[in-house]
N, C-alpha and C positions, 0 to 999 in steps of 0.2 A: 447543164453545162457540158461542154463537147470539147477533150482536147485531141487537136489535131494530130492524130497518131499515123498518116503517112512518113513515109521515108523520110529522112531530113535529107533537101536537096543537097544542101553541101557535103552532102556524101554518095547520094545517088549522082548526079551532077560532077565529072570531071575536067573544068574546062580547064586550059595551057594556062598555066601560071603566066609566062611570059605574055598572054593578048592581054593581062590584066596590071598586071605589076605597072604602077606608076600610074593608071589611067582613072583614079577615083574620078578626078571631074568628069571625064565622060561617060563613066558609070553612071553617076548622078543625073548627068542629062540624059541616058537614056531612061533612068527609071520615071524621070520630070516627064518624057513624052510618051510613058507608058500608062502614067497618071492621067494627064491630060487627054488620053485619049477614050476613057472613059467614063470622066465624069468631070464633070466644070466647078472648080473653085470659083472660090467668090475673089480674087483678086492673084496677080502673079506673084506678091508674097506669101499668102497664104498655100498656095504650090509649093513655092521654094521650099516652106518651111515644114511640110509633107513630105518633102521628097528626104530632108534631113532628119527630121524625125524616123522614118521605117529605117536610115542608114543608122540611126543612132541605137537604133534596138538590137544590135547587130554587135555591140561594144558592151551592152549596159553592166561585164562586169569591171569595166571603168570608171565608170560613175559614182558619184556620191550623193547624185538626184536622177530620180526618175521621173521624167516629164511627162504632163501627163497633154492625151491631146483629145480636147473638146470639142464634137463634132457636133454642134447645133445649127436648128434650123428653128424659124418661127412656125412652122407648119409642114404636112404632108409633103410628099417627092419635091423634095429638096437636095435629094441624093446623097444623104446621109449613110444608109444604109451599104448603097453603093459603092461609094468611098469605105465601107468598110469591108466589104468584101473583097476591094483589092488588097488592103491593108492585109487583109489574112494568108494572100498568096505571097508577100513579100517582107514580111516581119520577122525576127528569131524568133523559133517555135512559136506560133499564134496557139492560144487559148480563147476559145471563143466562149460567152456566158451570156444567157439568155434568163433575165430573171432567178438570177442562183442566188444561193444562199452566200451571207459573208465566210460562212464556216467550211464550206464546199471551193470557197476560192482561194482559202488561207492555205489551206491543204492543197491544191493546184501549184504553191508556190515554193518552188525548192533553193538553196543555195546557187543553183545556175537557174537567173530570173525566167520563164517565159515571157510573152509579151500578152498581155488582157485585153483582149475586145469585146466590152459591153456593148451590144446593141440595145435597142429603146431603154436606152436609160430614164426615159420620163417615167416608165411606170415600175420604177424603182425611187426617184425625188423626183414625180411631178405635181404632186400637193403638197400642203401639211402635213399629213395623215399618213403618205404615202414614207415621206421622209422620216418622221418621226417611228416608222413602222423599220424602216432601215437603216436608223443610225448606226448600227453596228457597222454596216458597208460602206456609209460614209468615212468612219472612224478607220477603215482598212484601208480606203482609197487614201485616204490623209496620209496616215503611217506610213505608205507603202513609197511615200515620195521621197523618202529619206533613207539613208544605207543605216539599219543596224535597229531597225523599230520592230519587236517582235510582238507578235501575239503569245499569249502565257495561257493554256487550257492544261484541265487534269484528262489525263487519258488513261485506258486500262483498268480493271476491275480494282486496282491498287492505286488508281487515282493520282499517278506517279506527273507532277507536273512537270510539261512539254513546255517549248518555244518554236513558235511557226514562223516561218517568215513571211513576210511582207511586202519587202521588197521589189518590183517588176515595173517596167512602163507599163502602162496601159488606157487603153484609147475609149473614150466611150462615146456615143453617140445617142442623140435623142431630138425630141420637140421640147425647147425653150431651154435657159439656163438652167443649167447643173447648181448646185446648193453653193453658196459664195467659197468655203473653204477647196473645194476641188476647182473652180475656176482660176483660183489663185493661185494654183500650182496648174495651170493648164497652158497648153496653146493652144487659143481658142480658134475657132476654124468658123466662122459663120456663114454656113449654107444659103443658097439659094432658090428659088426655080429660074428652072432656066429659060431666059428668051429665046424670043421671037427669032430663028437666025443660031441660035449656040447650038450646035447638035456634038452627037458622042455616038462612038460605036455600043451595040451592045455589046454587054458582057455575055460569056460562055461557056463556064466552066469548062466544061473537054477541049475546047479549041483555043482556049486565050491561058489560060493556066500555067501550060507547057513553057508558054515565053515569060511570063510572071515567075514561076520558076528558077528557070533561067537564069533569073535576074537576081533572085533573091541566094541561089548560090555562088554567081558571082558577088556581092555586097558580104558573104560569109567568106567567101577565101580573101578581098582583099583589106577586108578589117581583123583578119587572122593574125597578121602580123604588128597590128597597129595598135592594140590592147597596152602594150606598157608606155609606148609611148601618148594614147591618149590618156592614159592613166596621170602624166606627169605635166603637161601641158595645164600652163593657166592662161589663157585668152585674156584679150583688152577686151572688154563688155560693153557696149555701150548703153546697158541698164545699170540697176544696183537693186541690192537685197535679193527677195523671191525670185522677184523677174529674173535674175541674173544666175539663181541657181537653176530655175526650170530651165532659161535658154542655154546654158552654157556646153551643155552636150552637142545641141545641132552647131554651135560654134565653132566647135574643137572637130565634129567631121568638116566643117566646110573648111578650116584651117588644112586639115590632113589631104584635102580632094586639092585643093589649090584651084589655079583656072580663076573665074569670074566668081566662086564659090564663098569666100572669104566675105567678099564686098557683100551678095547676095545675102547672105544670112544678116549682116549685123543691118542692113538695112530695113530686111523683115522681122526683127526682133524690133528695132526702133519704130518701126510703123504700127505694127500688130502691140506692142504694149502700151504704145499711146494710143492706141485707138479704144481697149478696155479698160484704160485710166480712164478717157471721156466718158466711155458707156458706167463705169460704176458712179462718177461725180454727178450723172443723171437718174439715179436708184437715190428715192428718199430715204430709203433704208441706210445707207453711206454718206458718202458726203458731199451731196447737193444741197443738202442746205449752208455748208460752209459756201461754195460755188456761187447759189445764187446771192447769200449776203455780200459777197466779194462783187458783187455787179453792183449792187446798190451803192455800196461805198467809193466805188471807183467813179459813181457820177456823180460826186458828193466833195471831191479829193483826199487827198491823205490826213488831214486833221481834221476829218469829217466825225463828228457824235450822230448817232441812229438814235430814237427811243423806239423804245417796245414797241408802242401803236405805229408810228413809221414803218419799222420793220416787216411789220405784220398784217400790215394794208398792204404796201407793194407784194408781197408775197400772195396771199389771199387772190389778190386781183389780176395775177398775171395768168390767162386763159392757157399757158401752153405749160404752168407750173401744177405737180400735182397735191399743191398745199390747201389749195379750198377742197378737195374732197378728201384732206385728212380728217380721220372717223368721222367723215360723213357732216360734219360741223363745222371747218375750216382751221387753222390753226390758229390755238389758243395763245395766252404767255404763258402758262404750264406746259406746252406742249413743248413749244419754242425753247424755253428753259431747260427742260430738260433734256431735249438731244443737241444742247450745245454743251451743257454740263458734261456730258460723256469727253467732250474735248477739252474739257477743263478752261471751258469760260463760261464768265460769270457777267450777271448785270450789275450793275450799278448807278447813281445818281451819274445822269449827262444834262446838259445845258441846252434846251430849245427853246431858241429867241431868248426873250424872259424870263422862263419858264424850266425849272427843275423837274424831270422826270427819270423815269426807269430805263435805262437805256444797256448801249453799248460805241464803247470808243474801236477805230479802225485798230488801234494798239494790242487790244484783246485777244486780234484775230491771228496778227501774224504770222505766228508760231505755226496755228494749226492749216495755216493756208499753205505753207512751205511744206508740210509734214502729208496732208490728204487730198492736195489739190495741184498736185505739180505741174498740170495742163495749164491751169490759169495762171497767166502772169500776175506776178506785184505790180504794184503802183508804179507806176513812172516804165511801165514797155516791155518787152520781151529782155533785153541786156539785162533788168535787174533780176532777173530770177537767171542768169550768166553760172552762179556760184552755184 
């Protein structure tokens, strides 16, 4: 691990108070087309919400969540890496970590947060084996999202117990999903390669730096003064729960920058967290199997009875579900049973045709359809899920 012990620009760096004072929006779009010039998001929300992010790390001892921001790709130059290299020239103090230890980065983190850049975080949770090997660092990255989580070690020959903090944004990047609890506190970034047609300048450390710089001591003098007042600030959200704690930092800069900024962010918060609502309701692991029962019963109508074998034939047979190669056998009514039990529904005698069997009424479901599937509508159209 390597922390960035250059000069802090915001102090080598004197630019006029006055070219800045009042101009956060146009700061932000200069750092939007500083971004965009070297490497391509996967969408102009996913910018946006980059560009608010490194402003946000600028405040974080404002904060009472540190968001974390997840830079995945499905594979090789994707520009992961890239994007994190800018991130290091324009973040509060960057901390850069390359396969460190959790205990090397606890100690990294002081009462004034740095900002964490994990690079290849796949081979830190890109197996089993791998994660299991580093739950300690997951369990840091968890903690650290929250103001006032500390780590508790004996230090000193006298073993005299210490409290580390935790505390800091920090960005990590890799190939494929991060472990579900850090995505859950993340804003997830999903990489691309780029087409046919997208080009970027290189990057160049000596030559491009100087203006990243730049930038990033401007973003420290004009959040200088803005610490109590974002400190007091509660934004309209237009998330709820997690989501709304991870997002609400980039909200309260886009509020403070004004201009298009306001708009821009809640838009990319509402786009970007429904878009990982849909991607985890397709993870069998979650709740795709609530997702896809909810399809069946919806061509069934609302007083529709399922039984077991129903349910579990269409499931089984649908080629683009990944229920027939669950363990390799298809899914059972044990299996089926039990990962709906975790949602606390249960089978019981239903009515087909003539015929009493084991089943499940649309009534069972409702609860947990409103609670782990808020993409899919209820019964009767998008207005009824309104509330």
């Amino acid at each position: 691990m390597t922390d960035d012990t250059r000069p802090n620009p915001a102090h080598a760096a004197q630019p006029d108070p006055d070219a800045t004072a009042g101009h956060g929006a146009a700061l932000l779009d200069r750092l939007k087309t500083a971004l965009a010039r070297f490497v391509v998001l996967p969408s102009e929300e996913a910018l946006d919400a980059t560009v608010l992010w490194v402003a946000a790390t600028h405040l974080q001892p404002s904060w009472q969540h540190a968001p974390r921001l997840a830079v995945v790709g499905p594979a090789k130059r994707c520009g992961k890496s890239r994007l994190l290299d800018i991130l290091t020239e324009t973040v509060h103090h960057p901390v850069m970590t390359v396969n460190s230890s959790a205990a090397a980065v606890f100690r990294s983190i002081t009462e004034e947060p740095p900002t964490l850049l994990v690079d290849e975080a796949d081979t830190i949770f890109g197996t089993p084996k791998q994660a299991e090997k580093n739950e300690e660092m997951r369990g840091l990255l968890n903690a650290g999202h929250q103001r006032d989580r500390y780590v508790l070690r004996v230090v000193g020959n006298d073993h005299t117990p210490h409290r580390f903090h935790t505390f800091a944004m920090a960005a990590l990047a890799g190939i494929g999903d991060l472990p579900d609890t850090i995505m859950d506190r993340s804003i997830v970034i999903r990489m691309r390669r780029r087409a046919v047609g997208e080009r970027v300048s290189p990057y160049r450390t000596k030559r491009d730096s100087p203006t990243l710089h730049e930038l990033r001591a401007l973003l420290a003098q004009w959040t200088a003064s803005l610490a109590d007042q974002a400190l007091q600030l509660e934004p309209s959200m237009p998330v709820e729960d997690r989501a709304a704690d991870t997002w609400e930092p980039l909200v309260i800069v886009a509020d403070l920058a004004g201009g298009p900024w306001p708009d821009r962010a809640r838009h990319a918060c509402t786009t970007m967290v429904t878009a990982e609502a849909e991607a985890e309701q397709d993870s069998p692991g979650n709740a795709r199997i609530l997702a896809d029962i909810r399809r069946l019963f919806h061509a069934k109508g609302e007083q529709a009875q399922l039984s077991t074998d129903e349910i579990l034939y269409a499931l089984n047979n649908d080629p683009e579900a990944p229920w027939a190669d669950h363990r390799r056998g298809g899914l059972n009514a044990r299996d089926l049973s039990g990962m709906l039990r975790e949602y606390g529904i249960r089978s019981g005698n239903v009515r087909v045709g003539d015929i009493q069997r084991k089943g499940y009424t649309h009534t069972k479901f409702t609860d947990a359809w409103k609670r782990y599937c808020p993409g899919v509508h209820p019964l009767g159209g998008p207005q009824a899920n309104a509330s």
